[in-house]
PDB file of N, CA, C and O in Angstrom, chain B, residues numbered from 101:
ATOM      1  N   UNK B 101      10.276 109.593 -70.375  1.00  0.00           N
ATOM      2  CA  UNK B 101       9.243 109.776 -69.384  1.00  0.00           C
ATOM      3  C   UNK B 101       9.881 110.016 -68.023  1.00  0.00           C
ATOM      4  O   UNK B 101      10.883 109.371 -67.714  1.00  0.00           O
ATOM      5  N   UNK B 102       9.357 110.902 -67.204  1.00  0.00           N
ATOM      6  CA  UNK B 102       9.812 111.013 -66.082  1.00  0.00           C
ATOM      7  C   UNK B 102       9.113 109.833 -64.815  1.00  0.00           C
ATOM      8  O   UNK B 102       8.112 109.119 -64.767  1.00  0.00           O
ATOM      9  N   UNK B 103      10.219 110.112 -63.942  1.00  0.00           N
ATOM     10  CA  UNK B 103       9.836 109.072 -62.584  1.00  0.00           C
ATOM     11  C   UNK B 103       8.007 109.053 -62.103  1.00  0.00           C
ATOM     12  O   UNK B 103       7.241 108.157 -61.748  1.00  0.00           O
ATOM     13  N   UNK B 104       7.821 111.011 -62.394  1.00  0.00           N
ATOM     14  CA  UNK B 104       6.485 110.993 -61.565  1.00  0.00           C
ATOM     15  C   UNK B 104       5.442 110.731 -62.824  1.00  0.00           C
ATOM     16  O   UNK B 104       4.366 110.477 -62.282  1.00  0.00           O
ATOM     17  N   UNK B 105       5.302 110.687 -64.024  1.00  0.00           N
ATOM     18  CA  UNK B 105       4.936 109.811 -65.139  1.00  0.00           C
ATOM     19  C   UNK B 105       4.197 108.710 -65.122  1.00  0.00           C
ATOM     20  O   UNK B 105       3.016 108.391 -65.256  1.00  0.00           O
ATOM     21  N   UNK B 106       5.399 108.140 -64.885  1.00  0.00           N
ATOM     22  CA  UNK B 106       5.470 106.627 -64.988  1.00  0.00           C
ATOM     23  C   UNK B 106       4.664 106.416 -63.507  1.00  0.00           C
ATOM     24  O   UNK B 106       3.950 105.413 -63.514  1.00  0.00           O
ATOM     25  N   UNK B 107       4.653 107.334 -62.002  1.00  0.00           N
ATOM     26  CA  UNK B 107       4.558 106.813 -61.017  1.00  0.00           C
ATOM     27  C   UNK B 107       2.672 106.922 -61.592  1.00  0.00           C
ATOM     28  O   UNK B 107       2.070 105.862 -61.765  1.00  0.00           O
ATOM     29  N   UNK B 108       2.009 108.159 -61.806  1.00  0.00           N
ATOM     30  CA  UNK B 108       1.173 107.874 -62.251  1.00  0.00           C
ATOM     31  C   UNK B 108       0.617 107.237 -63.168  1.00  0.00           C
ATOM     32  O   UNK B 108      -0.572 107.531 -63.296  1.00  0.00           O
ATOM     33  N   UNK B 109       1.024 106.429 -63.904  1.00  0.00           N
ATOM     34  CA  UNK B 109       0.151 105.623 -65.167  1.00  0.00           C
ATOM     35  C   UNK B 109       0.270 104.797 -64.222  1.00  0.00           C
ATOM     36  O   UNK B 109      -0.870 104.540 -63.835  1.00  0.00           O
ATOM     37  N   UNK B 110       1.402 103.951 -63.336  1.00  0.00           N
ATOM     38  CA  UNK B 110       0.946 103.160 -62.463  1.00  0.00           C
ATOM     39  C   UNK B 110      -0.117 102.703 -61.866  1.00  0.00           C
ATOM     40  O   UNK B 110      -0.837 101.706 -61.924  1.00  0.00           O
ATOM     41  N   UNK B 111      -0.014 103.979 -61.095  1.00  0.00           N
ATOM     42  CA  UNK B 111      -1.531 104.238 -59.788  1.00  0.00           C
ATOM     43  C   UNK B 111      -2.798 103.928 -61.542  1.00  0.00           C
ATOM     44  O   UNK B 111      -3.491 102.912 -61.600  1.00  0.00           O
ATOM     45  N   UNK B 112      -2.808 104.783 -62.468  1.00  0.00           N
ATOM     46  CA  UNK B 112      -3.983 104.803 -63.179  1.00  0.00           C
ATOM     47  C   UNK B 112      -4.841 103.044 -64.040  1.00  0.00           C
ATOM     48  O   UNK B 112      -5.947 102.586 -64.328  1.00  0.00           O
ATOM     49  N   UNK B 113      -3.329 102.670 -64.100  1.00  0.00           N
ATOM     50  CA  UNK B 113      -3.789 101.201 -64.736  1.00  0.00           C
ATOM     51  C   UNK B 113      -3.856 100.549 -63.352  1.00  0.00           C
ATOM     52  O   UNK B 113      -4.680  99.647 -63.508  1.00  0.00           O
ATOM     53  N   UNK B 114      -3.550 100.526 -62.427  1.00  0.00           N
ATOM     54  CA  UNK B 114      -3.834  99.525 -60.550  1.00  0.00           C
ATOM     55  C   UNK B 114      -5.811 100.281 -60.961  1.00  0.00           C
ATOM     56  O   UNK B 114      -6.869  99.656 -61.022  1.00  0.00           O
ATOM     57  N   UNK B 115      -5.587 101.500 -61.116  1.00  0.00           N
ATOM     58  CA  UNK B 115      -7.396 101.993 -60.548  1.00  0.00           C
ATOM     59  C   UNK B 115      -8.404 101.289 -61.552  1.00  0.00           C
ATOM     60  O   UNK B 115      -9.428 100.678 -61.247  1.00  0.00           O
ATOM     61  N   UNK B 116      -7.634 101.621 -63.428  1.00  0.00           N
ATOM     62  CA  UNK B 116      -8.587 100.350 -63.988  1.00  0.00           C
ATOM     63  C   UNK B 116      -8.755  99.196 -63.937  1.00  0.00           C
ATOM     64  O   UNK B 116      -9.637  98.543 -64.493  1.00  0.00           O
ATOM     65  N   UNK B 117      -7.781  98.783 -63.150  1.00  0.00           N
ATOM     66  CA  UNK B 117      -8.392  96.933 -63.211  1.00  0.00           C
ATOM     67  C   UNK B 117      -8.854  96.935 -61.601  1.00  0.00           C
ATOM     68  O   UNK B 117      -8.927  95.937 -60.884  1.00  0.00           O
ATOM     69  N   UNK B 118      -9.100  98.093 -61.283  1.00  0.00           N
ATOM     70  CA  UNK B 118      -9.405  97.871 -60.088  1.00  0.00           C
ATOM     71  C   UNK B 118     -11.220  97.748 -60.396  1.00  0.00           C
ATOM     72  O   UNK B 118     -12.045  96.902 -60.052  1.00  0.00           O
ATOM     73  N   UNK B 119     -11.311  98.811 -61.069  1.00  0.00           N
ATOM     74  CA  UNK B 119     -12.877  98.932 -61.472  1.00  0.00           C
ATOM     75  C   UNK B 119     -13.361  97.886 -62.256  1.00  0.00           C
ATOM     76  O   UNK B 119     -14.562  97.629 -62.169  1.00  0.00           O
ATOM     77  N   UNK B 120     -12.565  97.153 -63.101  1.00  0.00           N
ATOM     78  CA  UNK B 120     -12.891  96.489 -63.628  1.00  0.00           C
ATOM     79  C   UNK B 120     -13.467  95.382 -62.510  1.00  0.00           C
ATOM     80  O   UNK B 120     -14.585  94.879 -62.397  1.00  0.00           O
ATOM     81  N   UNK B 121     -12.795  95.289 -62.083  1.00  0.00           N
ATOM     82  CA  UNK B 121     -12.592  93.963 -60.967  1.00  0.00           C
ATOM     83  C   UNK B 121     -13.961  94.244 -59.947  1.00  0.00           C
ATOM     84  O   UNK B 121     -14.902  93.464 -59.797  1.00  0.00           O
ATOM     85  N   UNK B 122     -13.839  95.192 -59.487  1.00  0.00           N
ATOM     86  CA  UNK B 122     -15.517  95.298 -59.057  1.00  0.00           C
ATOM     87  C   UNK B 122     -16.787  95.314 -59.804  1.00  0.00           C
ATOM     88  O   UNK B 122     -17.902  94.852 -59.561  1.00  0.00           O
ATOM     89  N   UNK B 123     -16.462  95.749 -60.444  1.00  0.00           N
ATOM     90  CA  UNK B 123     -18.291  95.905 -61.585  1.00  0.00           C
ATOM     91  C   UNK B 123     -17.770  94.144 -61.598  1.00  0.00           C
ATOM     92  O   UNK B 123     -18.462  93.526 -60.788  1.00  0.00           O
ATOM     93  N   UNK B 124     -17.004  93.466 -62.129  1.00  0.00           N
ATOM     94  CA  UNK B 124     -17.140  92.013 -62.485  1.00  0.00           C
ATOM     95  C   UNK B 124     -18.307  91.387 -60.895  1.00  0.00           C
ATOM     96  O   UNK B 124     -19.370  90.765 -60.890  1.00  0.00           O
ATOM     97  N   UNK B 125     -17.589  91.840 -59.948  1.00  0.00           N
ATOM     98  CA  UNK B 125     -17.784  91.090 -59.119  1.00  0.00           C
ATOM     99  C   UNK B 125     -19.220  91.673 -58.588  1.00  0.00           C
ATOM    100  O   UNK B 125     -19.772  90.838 -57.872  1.00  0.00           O
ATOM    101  N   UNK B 126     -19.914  92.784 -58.733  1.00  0.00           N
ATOM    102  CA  UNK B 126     -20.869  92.657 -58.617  1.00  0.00           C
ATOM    103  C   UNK B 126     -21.797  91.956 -59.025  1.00  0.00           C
ATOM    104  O   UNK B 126     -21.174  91.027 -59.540  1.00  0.00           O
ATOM    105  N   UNK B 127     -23.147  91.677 -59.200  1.00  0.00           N
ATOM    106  CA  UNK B 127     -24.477  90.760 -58.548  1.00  0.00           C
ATOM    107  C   UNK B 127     -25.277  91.601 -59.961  1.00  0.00           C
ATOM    108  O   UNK B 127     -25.272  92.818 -60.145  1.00  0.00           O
ATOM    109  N   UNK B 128     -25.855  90.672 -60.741  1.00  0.00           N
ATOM    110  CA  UNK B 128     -26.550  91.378 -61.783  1.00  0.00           C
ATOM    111  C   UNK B 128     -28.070  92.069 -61.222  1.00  0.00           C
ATOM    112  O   UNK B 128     -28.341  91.936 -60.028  1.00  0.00           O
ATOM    113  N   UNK B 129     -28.918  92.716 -62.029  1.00  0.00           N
ATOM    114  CA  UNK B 129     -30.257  93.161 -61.112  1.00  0.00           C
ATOM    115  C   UNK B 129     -31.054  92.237 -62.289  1.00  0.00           C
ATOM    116  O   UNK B 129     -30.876  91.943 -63.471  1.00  0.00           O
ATOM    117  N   UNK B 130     -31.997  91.977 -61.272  1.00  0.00           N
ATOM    118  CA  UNK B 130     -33.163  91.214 -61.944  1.00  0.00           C
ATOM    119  C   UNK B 130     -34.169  92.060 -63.291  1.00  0.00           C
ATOM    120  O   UNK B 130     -34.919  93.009 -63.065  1.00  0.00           O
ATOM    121  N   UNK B 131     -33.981  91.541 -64.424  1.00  0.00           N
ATOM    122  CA  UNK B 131     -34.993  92.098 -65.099  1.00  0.00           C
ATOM    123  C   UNK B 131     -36.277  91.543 -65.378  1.00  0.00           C
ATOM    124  O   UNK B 131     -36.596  90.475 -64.856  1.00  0.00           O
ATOM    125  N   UNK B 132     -37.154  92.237 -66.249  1.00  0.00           N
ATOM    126  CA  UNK B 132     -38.645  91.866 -66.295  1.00  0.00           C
ATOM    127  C   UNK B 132     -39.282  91.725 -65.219  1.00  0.00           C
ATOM    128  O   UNK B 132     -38.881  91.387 -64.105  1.00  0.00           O
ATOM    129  N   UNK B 133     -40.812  92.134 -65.771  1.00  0.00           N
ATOM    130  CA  UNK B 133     -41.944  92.253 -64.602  1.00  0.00           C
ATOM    131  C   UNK B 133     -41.717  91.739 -63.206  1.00  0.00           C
ATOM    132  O   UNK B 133     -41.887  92.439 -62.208  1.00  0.00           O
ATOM    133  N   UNK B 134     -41.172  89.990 -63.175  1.00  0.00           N
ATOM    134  CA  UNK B 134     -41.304  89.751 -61.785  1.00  0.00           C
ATOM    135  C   UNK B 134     -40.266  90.618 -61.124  1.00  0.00           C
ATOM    136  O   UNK B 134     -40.351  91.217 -60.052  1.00  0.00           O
ATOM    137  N   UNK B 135     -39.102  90.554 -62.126  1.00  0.00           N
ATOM    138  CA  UNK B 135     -38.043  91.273 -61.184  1.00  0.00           C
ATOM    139  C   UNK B 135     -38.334  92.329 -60.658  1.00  0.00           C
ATOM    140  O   UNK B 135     -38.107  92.541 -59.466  1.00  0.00           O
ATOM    141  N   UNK B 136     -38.994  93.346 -61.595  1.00  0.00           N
ATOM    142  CA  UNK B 136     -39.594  94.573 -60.719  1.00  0.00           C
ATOM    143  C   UNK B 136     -40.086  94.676 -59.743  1.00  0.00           C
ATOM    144  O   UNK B 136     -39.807  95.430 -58.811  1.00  0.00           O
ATOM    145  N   UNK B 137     -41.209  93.616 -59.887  1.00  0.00           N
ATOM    146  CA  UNK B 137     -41.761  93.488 -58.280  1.00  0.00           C
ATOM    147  C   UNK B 137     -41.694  93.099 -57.173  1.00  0.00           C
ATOM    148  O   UNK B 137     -42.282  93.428 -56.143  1.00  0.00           O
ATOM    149  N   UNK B 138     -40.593  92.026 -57.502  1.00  0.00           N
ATOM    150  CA  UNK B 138     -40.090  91.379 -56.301  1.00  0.00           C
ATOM    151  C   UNK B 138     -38.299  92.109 -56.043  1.00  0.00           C
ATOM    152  O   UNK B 138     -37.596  91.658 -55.139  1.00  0.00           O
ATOM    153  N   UNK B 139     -37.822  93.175 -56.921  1.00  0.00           N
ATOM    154  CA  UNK B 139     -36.774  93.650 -56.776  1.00  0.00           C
ATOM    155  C   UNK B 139     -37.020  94.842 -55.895  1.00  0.00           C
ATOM    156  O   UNK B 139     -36.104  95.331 -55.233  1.00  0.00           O
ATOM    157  N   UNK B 140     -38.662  95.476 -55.872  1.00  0.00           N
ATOM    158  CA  UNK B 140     -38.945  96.811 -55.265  1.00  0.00           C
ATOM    159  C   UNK B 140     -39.018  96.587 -53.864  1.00  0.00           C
ATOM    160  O   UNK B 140     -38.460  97.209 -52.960  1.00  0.00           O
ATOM    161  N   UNK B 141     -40.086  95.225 -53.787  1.00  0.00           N
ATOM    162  CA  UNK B 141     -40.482  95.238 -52.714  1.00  0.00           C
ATOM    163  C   UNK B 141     -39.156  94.712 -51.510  1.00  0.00           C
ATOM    164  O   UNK B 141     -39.135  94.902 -50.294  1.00  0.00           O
ATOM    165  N   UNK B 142     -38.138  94.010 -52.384  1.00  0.00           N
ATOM    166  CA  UNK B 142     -36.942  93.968 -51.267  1.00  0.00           C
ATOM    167  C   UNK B 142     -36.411  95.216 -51.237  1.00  0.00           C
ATOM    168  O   UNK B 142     -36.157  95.548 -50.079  1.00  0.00           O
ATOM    169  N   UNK B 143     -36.129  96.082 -52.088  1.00  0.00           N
ATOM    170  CA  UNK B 143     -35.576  97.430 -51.735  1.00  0.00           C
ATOM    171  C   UNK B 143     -36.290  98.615 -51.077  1.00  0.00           C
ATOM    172  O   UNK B 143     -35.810  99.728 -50.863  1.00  0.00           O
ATOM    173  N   UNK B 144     -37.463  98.197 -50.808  1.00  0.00           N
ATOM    174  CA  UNK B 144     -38.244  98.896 -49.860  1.00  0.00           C
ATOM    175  C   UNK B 144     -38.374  98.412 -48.547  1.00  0.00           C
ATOM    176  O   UNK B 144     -38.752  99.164 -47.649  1.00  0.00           O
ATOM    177  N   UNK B 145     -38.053  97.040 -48.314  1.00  0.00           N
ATOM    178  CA  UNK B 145     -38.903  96.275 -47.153  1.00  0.00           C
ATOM    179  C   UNK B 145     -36.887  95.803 -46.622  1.00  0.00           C
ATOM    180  O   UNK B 145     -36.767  94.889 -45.807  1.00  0.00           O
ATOM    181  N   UNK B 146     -36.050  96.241 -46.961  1.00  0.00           N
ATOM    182  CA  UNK B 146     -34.687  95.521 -46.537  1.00  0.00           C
ATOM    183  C   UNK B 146     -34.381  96.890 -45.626  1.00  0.00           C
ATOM    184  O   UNK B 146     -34.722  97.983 -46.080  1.00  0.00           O
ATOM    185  N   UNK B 147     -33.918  96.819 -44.703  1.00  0.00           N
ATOM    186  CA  UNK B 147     -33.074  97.695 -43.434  1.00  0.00           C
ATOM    187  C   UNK B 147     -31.910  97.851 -43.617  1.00  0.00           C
ATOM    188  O   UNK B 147     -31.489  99.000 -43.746  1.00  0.00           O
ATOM    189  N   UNK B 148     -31.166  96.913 -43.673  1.00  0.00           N
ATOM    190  CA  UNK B 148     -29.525  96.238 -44.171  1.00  0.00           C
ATOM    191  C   UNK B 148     -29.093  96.504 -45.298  1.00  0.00           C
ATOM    192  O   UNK B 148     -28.218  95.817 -45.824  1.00  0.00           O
ATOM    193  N   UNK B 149     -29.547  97.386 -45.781  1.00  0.00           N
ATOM    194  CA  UNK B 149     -29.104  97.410 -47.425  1.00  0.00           C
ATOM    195  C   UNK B 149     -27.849  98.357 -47.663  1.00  0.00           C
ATOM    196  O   UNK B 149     -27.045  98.388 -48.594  1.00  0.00           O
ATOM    197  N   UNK B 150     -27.949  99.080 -46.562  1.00  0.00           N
ATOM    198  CA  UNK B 150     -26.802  99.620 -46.576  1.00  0.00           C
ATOM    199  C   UNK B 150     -25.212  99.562 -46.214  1.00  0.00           C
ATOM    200  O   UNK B 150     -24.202 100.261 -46.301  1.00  0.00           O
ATOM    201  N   UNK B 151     -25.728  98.005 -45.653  1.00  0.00           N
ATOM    202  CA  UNK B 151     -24.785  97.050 -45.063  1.00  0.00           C
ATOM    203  C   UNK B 151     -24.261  95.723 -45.734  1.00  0.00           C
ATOM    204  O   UNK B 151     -23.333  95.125 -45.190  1.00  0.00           O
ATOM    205  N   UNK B 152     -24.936  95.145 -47.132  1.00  0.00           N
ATOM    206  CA  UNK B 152     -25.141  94.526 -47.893  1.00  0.00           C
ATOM    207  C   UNK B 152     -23.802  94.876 -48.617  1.00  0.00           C
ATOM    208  O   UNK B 152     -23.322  95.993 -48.812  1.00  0.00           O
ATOM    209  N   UNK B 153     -23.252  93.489 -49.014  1.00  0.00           N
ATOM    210  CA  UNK B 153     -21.869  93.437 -50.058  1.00  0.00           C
ATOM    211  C   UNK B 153     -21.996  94.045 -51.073  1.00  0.00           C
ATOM    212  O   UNK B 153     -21.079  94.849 -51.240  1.00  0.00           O
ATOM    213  N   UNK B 154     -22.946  94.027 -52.072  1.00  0.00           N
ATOM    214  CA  UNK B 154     -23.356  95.004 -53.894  1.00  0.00           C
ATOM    215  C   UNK B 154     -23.172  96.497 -52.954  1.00  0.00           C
ATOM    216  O   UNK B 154     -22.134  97.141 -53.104  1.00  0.00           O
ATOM    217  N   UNK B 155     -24.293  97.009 -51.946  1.00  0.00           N
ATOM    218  CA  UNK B 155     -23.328  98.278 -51.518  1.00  0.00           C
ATOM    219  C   UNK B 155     -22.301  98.894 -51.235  1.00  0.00           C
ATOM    220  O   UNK B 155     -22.212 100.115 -51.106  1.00  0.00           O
ATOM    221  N   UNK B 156     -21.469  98.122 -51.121  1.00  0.00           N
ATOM    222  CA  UNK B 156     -19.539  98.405 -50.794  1.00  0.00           C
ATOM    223  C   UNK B 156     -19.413  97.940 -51.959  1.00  0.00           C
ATOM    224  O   UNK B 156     -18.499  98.592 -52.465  1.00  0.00           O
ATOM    225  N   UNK B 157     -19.720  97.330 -52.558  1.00  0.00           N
ATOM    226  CA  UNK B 157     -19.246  97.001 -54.176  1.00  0.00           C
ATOM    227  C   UNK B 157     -19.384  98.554 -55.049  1.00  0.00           C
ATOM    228  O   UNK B 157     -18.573  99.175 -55.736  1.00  0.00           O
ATOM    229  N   UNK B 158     -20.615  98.788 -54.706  1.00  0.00           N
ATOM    230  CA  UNK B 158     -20.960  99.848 -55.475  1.00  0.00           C
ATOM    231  C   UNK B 158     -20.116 101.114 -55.451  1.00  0.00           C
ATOM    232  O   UNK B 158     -19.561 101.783 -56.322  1.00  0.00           O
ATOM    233  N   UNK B 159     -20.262 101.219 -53.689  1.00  0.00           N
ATOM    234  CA  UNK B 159     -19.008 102.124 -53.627  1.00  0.00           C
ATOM    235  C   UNK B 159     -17.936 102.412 -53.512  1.00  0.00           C
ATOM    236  O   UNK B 159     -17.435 103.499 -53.225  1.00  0.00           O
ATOM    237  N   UNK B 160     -17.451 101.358 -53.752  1.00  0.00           N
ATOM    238  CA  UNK B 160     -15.830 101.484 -54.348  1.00  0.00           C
ATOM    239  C   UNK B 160     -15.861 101.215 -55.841  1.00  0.00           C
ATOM    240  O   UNK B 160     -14.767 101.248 -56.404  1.00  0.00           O
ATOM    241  N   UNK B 161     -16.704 101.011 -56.418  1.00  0.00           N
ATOM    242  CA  UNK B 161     -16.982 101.484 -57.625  1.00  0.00           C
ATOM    243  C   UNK B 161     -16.405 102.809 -58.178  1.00  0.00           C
ATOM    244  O   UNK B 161     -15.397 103.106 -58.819  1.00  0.00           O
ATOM    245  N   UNK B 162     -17.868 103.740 -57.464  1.00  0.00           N
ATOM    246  CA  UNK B 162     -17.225 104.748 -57.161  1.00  0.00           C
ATOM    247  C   UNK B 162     -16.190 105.853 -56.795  1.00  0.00           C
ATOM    248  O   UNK B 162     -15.774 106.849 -57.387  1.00  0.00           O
ATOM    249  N   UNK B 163     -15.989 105.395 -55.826  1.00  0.00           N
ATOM    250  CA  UNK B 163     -14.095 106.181 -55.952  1.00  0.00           C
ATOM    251  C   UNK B 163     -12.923 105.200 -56.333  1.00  0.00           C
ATOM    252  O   UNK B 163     -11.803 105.479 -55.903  1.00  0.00           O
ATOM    253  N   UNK B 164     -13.061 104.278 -56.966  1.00  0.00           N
ATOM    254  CA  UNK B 164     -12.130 103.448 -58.185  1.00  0.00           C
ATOM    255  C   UNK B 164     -12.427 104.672 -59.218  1.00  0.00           C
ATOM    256  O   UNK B 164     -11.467 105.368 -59.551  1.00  0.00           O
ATOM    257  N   UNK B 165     -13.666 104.949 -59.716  1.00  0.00           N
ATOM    258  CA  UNK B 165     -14.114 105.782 -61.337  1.00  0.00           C
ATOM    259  C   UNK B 165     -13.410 106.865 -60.547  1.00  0.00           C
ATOM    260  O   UNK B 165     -12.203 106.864 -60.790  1.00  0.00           O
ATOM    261  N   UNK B 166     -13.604 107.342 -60.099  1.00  0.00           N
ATOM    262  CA  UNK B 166     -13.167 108.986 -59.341  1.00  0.00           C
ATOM    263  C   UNK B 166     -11.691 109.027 -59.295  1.00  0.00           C
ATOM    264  O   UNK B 166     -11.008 109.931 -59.777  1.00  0.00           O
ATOM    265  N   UNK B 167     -11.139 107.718 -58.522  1.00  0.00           N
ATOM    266  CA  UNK B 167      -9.368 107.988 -58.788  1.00  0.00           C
ATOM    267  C   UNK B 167      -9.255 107.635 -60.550  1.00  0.00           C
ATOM    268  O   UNK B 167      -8.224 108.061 -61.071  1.00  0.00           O
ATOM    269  N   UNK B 168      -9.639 107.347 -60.909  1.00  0.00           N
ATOM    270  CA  UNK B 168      -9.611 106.917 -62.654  1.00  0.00           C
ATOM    271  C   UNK B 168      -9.089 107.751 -63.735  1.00  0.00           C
ATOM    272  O   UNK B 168      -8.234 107.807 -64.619  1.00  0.00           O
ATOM    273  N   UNK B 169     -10.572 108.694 -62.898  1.00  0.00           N
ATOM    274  CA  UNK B 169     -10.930 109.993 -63.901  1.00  0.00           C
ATOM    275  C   UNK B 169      -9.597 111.064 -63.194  1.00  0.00           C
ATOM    276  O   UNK B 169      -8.791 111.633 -63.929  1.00  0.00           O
ATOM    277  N   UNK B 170      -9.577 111.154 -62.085  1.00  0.00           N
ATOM    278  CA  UNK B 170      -8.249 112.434 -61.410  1.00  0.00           C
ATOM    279  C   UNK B 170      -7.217 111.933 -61.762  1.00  0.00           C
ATOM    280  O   UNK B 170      -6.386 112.840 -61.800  1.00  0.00           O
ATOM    281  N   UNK B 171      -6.643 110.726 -62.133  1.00  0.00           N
ATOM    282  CA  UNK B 171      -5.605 110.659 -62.183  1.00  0.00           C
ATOM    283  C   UNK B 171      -5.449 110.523 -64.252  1.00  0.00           C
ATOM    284  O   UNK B 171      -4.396 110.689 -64.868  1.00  0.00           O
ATOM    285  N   UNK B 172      -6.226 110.336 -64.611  1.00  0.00           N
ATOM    286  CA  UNK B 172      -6.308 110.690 -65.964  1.00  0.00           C
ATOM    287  C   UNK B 172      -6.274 112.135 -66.352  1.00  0.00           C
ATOM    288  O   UNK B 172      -5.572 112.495 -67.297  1.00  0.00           O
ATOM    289  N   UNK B 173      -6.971 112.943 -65.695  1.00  0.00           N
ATOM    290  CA  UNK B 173      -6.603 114.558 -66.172  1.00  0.00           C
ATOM    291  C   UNK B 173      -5.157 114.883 -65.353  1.00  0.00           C
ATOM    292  O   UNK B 173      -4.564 115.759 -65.981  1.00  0.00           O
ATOM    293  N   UNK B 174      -4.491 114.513 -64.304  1.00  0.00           N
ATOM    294  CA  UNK B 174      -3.479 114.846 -63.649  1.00  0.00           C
ATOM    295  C   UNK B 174      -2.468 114.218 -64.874  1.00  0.00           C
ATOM    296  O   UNK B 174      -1.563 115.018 -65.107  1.00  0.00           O
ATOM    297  N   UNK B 175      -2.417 113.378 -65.448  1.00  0.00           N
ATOM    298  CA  UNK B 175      -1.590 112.737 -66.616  1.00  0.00           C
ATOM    299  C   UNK B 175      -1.663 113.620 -67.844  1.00  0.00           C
ATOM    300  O   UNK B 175      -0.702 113.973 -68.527  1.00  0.00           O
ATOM    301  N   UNK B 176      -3.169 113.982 -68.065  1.00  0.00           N
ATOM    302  CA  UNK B 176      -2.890 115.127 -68.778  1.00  0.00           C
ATOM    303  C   UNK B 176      -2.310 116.185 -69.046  1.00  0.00           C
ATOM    304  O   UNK B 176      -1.912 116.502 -70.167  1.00  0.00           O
ATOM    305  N   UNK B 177      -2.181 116.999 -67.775  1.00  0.00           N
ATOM    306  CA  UNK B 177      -1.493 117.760 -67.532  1.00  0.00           C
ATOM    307  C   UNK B 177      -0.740 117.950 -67.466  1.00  0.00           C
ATOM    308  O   UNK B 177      -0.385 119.119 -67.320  1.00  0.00           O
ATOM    309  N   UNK B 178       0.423 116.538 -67.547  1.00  0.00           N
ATOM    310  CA  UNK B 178       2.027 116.622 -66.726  1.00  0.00           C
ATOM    311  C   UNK B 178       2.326 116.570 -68.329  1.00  0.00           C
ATOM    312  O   UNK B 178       3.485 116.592 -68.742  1.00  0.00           O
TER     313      UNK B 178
END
């Protein structure tokens, strides 16, 4: 295996336990009826939500999966 190889499976297993490590640490969503209704009406009636910890959770979610997936086809390739 070469240096730049190995440098990527690195970076790729740091990004899965990175994702892992967030989805863990996110906040489950409420199910059934009440949850619906009392889950809507805070996501309608909250201002801050975009400022809220599950939102930075979420999105580094997000580009955790995104470096995941690029650095999995870049491995492919080499």
């Amino acid at each position: 295996m070469s240096a730049l190889t190995i440098f990527f499976t690195v970076l790729q297993v740091l990004s899965g336990l990175a994702v892992t490590v967030v989805v863990l640490m996110q906040s489950g969503k409420s199910a059934g009826l009440s949850g619906s209704i009392s889950g809507g009406a805070e996501t309608f009636l909250s201002k801050g939500k975009a400022k809220s910890w599950d939102d930075k959770l979420a999105k580094a979610t997000k580009w955790f999966a995104l470096a995941f997936v690029v650095l999995t086809l870049i491995l492919n390739l080499i």
